[in-house]
C-alpha positions as CSV (number, residue, x, y, z in Angstrom):
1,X,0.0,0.0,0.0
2,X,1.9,2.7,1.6
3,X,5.7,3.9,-0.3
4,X,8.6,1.3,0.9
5,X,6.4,-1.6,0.4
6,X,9.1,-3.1,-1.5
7,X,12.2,-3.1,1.3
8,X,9.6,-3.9,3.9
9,X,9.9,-7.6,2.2
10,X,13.6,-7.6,2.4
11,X,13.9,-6.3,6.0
12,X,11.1,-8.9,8.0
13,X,13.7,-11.2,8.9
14,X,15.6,-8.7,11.2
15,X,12.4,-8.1,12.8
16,X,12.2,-11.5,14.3
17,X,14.4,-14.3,16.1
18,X,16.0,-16.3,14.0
19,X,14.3,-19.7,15.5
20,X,11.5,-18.7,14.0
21,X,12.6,-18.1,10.6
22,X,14.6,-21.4,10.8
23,X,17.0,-20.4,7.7
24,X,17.5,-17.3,5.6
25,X,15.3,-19.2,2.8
26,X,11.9,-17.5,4.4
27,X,12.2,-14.3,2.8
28,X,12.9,-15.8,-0.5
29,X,10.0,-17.8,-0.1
30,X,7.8,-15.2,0.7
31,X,8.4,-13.5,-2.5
32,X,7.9,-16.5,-4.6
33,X,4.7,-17.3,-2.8
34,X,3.7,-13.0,-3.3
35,X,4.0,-13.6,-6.9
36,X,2.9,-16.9,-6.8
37,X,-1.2,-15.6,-4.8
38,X,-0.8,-11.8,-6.3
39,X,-4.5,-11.3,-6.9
40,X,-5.3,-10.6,-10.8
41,X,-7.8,-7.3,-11.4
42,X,-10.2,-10.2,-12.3
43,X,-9.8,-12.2,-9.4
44,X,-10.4,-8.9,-7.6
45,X,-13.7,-8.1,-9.6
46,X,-15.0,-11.7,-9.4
47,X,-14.5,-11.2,-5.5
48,X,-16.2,-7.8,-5.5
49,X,-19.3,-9.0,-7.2
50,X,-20.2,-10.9,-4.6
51,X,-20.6,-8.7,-1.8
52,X,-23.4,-7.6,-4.7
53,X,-26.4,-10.1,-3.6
54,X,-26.4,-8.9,0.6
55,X,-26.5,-5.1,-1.0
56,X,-29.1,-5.6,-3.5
57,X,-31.9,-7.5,-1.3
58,X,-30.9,-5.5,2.0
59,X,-31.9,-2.3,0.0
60,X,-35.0,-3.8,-1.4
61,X,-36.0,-4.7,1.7
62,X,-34.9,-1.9,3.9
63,X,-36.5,0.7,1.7
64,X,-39.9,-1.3,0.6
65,X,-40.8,-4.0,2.9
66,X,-42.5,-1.7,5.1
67,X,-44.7,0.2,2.3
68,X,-45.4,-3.6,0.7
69,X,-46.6,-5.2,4.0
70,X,-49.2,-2.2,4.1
71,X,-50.3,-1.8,1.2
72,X,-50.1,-4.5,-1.0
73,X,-50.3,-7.6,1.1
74,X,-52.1,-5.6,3.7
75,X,-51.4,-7.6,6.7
76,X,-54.2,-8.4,9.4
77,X,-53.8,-8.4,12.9
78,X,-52.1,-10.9,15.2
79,X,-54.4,-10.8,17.4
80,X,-56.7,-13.6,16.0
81,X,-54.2,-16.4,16.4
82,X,-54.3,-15.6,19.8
83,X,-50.4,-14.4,20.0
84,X,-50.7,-10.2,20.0
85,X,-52.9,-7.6,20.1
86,X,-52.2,-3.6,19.6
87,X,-53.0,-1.7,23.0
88,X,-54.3,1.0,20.5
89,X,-57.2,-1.1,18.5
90,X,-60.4,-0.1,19.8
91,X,-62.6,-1.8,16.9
92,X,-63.1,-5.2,16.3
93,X,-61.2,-7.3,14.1
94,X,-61.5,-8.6,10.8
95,X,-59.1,-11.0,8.8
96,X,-59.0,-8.5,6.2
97,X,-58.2,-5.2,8.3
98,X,-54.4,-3.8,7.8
99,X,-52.6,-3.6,11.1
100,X,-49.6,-1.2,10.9
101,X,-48.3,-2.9,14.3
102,X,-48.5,-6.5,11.9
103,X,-46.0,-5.1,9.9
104,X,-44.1,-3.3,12.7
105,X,-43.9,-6.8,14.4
106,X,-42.6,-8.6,11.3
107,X,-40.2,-6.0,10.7
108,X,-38.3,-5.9,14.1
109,X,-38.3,-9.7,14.6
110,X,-36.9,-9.9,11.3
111,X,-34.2,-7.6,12.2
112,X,-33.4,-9.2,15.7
113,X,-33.2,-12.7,14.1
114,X,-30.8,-11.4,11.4
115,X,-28.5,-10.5,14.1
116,X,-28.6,-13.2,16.2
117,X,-28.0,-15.8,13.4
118,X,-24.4,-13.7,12.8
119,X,-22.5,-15.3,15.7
120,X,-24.7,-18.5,15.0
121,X,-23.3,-18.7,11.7
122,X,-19.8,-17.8,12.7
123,X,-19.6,-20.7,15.6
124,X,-21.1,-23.5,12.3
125,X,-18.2,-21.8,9.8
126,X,-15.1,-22.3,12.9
127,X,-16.4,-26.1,13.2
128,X,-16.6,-26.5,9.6
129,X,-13.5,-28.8,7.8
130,X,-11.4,-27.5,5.0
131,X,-13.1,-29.6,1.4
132,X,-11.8,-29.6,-2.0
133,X,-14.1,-26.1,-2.5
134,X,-12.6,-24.6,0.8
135,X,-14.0,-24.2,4.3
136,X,-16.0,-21.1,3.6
137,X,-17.3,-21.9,-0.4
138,X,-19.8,-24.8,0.4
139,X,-21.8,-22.1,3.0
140,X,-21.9,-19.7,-0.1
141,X,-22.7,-22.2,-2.8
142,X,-25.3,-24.4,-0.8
143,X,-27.3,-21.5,0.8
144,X,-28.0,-19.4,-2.7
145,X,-30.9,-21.4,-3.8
146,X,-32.6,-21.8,-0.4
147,X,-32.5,-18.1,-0.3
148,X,-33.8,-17.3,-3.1
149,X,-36.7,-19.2,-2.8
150,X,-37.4,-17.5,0.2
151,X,-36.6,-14.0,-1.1
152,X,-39.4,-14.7,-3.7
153,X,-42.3,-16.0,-0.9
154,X,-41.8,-12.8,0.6
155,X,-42.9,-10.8,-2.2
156,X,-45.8,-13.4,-2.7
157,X,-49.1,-12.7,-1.3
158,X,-51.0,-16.0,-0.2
159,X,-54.9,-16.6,-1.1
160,X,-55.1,-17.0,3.1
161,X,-55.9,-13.6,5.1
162,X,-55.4,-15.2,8.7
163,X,-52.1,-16.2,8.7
164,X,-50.2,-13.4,6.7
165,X,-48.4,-12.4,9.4
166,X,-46.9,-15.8,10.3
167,X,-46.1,-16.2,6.3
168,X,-44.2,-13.1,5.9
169,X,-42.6,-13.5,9.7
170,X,-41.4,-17.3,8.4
171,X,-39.8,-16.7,5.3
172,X,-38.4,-13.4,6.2
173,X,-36.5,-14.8,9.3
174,X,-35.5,-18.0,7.0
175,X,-34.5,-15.5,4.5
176,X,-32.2,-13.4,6.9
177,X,-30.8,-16.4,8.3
178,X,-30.1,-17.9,4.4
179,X,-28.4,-14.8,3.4
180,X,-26.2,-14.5,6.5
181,X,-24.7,-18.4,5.2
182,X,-24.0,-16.1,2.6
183,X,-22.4,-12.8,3.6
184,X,-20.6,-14.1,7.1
185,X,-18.6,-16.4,4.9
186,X,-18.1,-14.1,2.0
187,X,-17.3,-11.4,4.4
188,X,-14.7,-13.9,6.3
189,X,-13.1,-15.2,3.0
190,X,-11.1,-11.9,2.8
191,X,-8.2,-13.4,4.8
192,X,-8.2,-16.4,2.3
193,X,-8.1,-14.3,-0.8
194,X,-4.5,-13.6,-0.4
195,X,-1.6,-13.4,2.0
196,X,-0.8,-9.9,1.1
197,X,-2.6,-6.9,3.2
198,X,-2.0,-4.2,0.1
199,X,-4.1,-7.5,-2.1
200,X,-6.7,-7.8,0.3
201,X,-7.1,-3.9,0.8
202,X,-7.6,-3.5,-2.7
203,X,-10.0,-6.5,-3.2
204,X,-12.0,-4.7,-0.4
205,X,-12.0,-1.3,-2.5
206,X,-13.6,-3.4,-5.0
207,X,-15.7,-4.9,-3.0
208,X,-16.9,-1.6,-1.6
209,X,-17.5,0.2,-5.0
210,X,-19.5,-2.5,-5.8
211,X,-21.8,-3.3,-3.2
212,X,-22.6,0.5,-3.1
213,X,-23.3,-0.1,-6.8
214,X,-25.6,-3.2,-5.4
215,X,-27.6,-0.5,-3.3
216,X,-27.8,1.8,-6.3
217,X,-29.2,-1.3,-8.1
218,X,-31.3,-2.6,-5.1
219,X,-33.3,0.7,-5.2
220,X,-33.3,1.8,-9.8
221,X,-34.9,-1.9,-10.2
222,X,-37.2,-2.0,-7.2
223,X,-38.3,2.2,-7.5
224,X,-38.5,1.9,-10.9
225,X,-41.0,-1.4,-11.4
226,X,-43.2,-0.9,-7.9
227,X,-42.7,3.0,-7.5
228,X,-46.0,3.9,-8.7
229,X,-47.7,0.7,-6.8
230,X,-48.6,2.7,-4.3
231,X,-52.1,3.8,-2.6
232,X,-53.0,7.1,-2.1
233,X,-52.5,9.0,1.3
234,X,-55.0,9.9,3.3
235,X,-55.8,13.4,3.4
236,X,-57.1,13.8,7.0
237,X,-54.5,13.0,9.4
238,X,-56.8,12.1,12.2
239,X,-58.9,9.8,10.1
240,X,-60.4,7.2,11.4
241,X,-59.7,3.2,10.7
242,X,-63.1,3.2,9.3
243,X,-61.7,6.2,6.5
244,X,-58.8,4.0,6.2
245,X,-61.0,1.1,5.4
246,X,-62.2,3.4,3.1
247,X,-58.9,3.8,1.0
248,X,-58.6,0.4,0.4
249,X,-62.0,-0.6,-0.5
250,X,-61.7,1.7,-3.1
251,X,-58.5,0.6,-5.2
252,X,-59.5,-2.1,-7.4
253,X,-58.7,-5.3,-7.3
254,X,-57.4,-5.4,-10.8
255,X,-55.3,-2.7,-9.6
256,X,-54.2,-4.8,-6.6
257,X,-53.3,-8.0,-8.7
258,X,-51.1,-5.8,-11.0
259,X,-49.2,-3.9,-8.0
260,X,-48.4,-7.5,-6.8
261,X,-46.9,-8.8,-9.9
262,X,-44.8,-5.8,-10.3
263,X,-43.4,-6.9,-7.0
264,X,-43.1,-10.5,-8.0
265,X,-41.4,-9.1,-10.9
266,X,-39.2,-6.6,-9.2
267,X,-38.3,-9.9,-6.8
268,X,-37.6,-12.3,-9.7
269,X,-35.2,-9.8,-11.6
270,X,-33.3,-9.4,-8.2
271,X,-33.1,-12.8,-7.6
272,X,-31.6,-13.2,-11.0
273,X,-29.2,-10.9,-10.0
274,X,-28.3,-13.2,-6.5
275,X,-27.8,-16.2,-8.6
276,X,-25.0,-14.4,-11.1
277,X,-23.0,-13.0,-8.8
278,X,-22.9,-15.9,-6.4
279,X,-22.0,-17.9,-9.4
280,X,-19.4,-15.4,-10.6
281,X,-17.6,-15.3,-7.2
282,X,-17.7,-19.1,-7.0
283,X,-16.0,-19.6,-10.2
284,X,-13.9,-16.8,-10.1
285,X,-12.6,-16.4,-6.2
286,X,-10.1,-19.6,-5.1
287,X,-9.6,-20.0,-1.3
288,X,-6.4,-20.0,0.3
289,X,-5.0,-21.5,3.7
290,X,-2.6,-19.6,5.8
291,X,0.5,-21.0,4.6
292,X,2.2,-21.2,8.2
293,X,-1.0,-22.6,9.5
294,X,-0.9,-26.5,9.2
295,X,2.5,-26.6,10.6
296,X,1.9,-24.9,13.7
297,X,-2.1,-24.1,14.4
298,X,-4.1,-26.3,16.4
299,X,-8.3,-26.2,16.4
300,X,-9.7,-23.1,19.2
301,X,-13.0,-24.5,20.6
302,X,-15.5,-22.0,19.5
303,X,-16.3,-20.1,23.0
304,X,-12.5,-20.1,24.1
305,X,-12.1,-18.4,20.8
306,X,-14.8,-16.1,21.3
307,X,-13.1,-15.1,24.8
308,X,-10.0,-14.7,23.1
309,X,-11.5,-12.1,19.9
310,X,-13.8,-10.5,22.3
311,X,-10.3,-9.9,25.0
312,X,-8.4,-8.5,21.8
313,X,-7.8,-4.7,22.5
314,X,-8.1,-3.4,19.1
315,X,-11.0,-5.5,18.0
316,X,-13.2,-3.6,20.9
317,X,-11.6,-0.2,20.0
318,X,-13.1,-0.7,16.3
319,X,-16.1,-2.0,17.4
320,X,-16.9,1.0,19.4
321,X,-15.9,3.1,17.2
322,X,-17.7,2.1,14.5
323,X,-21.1,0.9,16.4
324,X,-21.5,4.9,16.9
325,X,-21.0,5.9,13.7
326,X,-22.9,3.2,11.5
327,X,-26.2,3.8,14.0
328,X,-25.5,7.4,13.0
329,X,-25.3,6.8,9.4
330,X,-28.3,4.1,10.3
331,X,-30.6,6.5,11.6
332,X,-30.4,9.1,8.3
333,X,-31.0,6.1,6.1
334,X,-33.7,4.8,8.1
335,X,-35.4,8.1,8.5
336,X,-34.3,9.6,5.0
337,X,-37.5,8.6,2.8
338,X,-40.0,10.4,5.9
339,X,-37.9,13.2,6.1
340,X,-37.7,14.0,2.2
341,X,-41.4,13.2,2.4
342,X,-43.1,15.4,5.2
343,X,-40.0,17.4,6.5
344,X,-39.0,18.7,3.0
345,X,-41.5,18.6,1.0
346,X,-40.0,16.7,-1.9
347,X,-42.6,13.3,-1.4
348,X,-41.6,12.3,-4.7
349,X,-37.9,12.9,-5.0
350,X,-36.6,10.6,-2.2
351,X,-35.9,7.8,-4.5
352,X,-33.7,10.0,-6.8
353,X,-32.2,11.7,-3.8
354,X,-30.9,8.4,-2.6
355,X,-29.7,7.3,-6.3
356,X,-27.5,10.4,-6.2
357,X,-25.9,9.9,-2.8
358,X,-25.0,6.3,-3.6
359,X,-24.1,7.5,-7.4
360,X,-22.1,10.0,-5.3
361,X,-20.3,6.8,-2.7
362,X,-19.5,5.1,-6.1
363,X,-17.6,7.1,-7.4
364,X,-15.1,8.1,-4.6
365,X,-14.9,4.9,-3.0
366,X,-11.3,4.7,-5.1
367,X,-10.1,8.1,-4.2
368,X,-10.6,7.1,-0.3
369,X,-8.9,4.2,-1.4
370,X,-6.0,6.2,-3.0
371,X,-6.3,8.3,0.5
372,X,-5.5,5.8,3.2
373,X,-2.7,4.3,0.9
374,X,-1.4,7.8,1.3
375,X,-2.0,8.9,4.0
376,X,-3.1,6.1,6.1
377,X,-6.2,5.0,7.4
378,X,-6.5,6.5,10.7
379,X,-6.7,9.0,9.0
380,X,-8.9,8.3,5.9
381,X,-11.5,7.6,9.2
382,X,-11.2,11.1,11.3
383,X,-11.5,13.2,7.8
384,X,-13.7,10.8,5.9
385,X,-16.5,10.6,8.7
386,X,-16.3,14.0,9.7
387,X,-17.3,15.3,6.3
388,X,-20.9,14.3,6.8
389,X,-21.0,16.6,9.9
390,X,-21.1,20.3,7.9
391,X,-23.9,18.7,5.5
392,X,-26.4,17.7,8.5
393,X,-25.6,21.1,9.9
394,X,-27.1,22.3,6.6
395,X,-29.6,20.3,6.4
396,X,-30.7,21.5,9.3
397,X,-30.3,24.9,8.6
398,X,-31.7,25.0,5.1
399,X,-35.4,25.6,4.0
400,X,-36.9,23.2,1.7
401,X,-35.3,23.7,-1.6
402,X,-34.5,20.9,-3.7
403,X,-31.1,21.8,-5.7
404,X,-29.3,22.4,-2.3
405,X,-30.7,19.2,-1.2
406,X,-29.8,17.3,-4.4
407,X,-26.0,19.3,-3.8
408,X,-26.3,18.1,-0.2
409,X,-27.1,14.8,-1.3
410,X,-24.2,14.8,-3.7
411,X,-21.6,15.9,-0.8
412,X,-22.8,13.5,1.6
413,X,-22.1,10.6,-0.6
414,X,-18.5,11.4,-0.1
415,X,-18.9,10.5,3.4
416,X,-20.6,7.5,3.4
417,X,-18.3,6.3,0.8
418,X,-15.6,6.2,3.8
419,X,-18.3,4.7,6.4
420,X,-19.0,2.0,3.1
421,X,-15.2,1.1,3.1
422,X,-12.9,1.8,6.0
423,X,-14.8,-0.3,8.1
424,X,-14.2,-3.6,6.4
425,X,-10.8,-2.3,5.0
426,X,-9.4,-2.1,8.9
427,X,-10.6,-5.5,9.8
428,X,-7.7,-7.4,8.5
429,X,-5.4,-5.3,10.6
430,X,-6.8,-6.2,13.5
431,X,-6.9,-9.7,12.5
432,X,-3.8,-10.0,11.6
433,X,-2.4,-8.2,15.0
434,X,-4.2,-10.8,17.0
435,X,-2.5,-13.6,14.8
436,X,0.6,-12.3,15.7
437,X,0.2,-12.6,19.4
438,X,-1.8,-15.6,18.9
439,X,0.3,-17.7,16.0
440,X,-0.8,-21.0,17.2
441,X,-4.7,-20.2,17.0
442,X,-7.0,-20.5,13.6
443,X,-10.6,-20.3,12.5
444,X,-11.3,-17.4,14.2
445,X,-12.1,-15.3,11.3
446,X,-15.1,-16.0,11.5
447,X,-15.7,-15.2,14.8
448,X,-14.3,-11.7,14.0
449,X,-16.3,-11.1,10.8
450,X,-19.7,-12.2,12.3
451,X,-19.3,-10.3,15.4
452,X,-18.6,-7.3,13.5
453,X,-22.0,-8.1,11.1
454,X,-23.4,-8.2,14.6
455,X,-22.2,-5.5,15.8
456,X,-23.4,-3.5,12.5
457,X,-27.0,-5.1,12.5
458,X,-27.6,-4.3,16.0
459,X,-26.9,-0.4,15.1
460,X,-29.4,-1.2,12.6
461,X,-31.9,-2.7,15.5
462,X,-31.1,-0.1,18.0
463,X,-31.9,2.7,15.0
464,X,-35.1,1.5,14.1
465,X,-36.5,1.3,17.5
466,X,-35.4,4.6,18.2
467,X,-36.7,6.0,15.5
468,X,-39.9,4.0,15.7
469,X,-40.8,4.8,19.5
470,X,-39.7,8.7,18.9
471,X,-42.3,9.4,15.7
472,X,-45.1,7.2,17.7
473,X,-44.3,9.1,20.5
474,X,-45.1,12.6,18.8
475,X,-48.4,11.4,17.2
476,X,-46.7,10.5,13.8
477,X,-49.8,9.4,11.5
478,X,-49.2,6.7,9.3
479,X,-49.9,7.2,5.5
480,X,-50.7,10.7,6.2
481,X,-50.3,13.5,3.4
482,X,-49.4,15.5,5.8
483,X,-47.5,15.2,9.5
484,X,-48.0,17.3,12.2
485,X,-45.5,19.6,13.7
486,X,-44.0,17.4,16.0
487,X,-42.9,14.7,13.8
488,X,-41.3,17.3,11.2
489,X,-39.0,19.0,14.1
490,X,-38.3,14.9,15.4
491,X,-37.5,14.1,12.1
492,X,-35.0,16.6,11.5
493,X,-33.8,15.7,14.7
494,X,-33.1,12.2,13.7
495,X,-31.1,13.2,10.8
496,X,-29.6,16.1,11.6
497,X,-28.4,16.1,15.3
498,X,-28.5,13.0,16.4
499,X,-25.7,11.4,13.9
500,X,-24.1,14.4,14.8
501,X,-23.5,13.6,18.2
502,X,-23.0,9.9,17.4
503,X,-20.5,10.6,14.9
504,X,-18.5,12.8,17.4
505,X,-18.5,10.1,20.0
506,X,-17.4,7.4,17.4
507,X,-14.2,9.8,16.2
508,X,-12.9,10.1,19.9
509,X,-13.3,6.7,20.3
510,X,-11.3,5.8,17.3
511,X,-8.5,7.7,19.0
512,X,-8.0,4.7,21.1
513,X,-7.6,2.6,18.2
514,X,-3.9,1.1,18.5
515,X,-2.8,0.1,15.0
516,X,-1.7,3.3,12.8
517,X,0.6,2.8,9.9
518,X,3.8,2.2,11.6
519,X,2.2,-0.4,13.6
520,X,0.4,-2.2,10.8
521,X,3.6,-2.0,8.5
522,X,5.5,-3.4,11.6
523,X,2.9,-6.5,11.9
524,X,2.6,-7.0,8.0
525,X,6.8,-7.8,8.4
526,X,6.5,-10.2,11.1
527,X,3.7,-12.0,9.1
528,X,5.5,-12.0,6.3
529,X,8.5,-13.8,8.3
530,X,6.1,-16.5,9.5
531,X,4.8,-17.2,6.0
């Protein structure tokens, strides 16, 4: 990465006792094997495509799941199969009535279950046995059709009206859980890519640019076929569930029947889109063993390797750091469609708001890239994150006034760009720090990759209940044309001045963070002496 990478290679062996290097041959070997594993640009694309499928259903999801449960499938109540009932009803229920607290349910218990299946999937994947394909491949290769199949029941509305809720609640969880046998080992394979950390931080700039292209993709295919499947708002805000009723009696059911298929349709072309780049990155990605580690690592029982990755300093610092920043970055892209809509003004625009800020991450995901190979990535964090900070400011300050919201938009990509990469491009230095102190220990990658999905996902969790609890708490009327006060000045809150403060927190954490430059240069010498 950095200048001098060349000599570093020379110079490892006077970094370390001679017992372990055994003979002056190590350093020669090194630099046959670096040739030998040097990642080709279409090793590195093949790689990068598969971060594609996570990226591309998470942002159909995330941004449509909500509006689809409501208005399309129009999910009834739990309450008559005896296991919930909304404090708030006050009328009498029908298998046909839509119950925003239904959806609200399916939602959260979605989310929750997709976290907890990260370490789950991590504690299978350190048990699993190296096979011709690799130890992390068969997850990849053997969970894609299972999840697609359940990607396209969720955008399936059954001929049954009483148990909706359980249908979507089944195959979302089973979804959740079949894509996380996807991304925990994808995420995990990039220590088995290559031996080199200047490969595997460039495979990871690739991989960022494009699973930000993913969301882009995620949100043109889904916007474009289902954004005009949509019923109307209702004009009163304090209408009644009978004027609610109202709404939905009158859309046709012609009109119904075709909003579904577009979903269906949207859902099949996506799922098209899973199968291609799991196929691509299984054809095109070989998996590689440590080359020091069947000569001196022994199997870590799971939970004694969970003690040990939980008990690594820098692994906690990066967690902390980043848990702040990606709920602040969580809480504008969970509250970003509302805000456009009710605080702004610009109802119709949200979609192409959000095109240009990922558009915007796309396209400087390779000068951050350039960035901390300058100038490291401490650094690349404290400038990258804290660019997003003048932009809420503004946002906060502005009146509604959509060029300087679509300029806004543009500027603010820059920054998540940096939240999109540096995150996943620091991991390996961690890893590779607690190899060092712990050479005789293996599998925990996975341990540290699905802790850190965790970790991410449950920013995700803690976002949407925030946000959730704070709009119901200030009367926030659902489907509205129109919101009152309250939830226009919370709103702004939540996207404004609260990732503010959570962004400020997460930068002074970071400058506990142990490994800068010298130290990471320092630890890729001594692993290149034990390789």
């Amino acid at each position: 990465m950095a200048k001098g990478e060349g000599a570093e290679s020379g110079s490892a062996a006077g970094l370390l006792p001679t017992g372990i290097l055994q003979a002056g041959e190590r350093p020669v070997q090194v630099k046959e094997s670096k040739k030998k594993n040097q990642l080709s640009i279409c090793n590195k694309l093949c790689y990068a495509v598969g971060g594609t499928p996570y990226q591309v259903t998470g942002c159909a999801l995330g941004f449509f799941l909500q509006i689809y449960l409501l208005d399309v499938a129009q999910v009834s109540e739990l309450s008559p199969l005896g296991l919930l009932h909304h404090p708030k009803s006050s009328f009498a229920c029908s298998p046909s009535q839509v119950d925003p607290f239904s959806a609200s349910i399916i939602l959260f218990v979605g989310r929750a279950w997709d976290a907890i299946t990260d370490p789950l999937v991590g504690f299978c994947i350190s048990k699993s046995p190296w096979t011709r394909l690799g130890r992390l491949m068969p997850w990849i290769i053997f969970s894609t059709p299972l999840a697609i199949i359940a990607y396209f029941l969720i955008w399936f509305v059954p001929d049954f009206q009483q148990g909706q809720t359980l249908w979507y609640l089944l195959f979302y969880c089973l979804f959740e859980t079949l894509v996380t046998c996807f991304h925990v080992p994808y995420s995990a394979l990039t220590m088995f890519i290559s031996t080199e950390q200047s490969e595997r931080d460039s495979a990871t700039a690739y991989r960022m640019t494009v699973e930000v292209l993913g969301t882009v993709l995620g949100t043109a295919i889904q916007g474009q076929i289902v954004g005009q499947a949509h019923t109307p708002c209702v004009q009163d805000a304090n209408a009644s569930t009978v004027a609610l009723e109202g709404v939905n009696r009158t859309q046709s059911a012609t009109s119904l029947r075709e909003t579904q298929n577009a979903y269906l349709l949207a859902a099949g072309v996506i799922a098209s889109i899973y199968v291609i780049c799991a196929v691509i990155l299984t054809l095109g990605v070989r998996e590689q063993r440590e080359p020091y580690e069947t000569q001196q690592a022994k199997p870590m029982p799971f939970f004694r390797g969970l003690r040990l990755v939980m008990s690594h300093g820098p692994y906690i610092k990066l967690i902390a750091g980043f848990l702040f920043t990606s709920l602040a970055f969580m809480l504008v892209e969970g509250n970003f469609a509302l805000f456009c809509t009710y605080t702004l003004g610009f109802r119709n625009e949200f979609q192409n708001l959000l095109l240009a800020i990922m558009f915007s991450a796309t396209v400087t995901i390779p000068i951050w890239q350039w960035f901390l190979t300058r100038f490291g990535k401490k650094m690349a964090v404290y400038i990258g994150i804290s660019s997003a900070v003048p932009f809420l400011i503004l946002v906060a300050l502005m009146e509604s006034n959509l060029i300087v919201t679509y300029v806004v938009a543009v500027a603010a990509g820059v920054s998540v760009a940096a939240a999109f990469l540096l995150p996943w491009s620091m991991l390996p230095d961690v890893i590779d720090d607690f190899h060092l102190k712990q050479p005789h220990i293996h599998g925990t990658e996975p341990i540290f990759f699905s802790f850190y999905v965790f970790f991410t996902k449950f920013a995700s969790g803690v976002s949407l209940g925030i946000s959730t609890l704070s709009l119901d708490f200030t009367g926030y009327q659902t489907r509205g044309c129109s919101q009152p006060a309250r939830v226009k000045f919370t709103l702004k809150m939540l996207v404004t001045m609260a990732p503010i403060v959570l962004i400020l927190i997460g930068l002074l954490l970071f400058k506990l963070y142990p490994i800068d430059e010298e130290k990471r240069r320092q630890n890729k010498k001594a692993l290149q002496a034990l390789r």
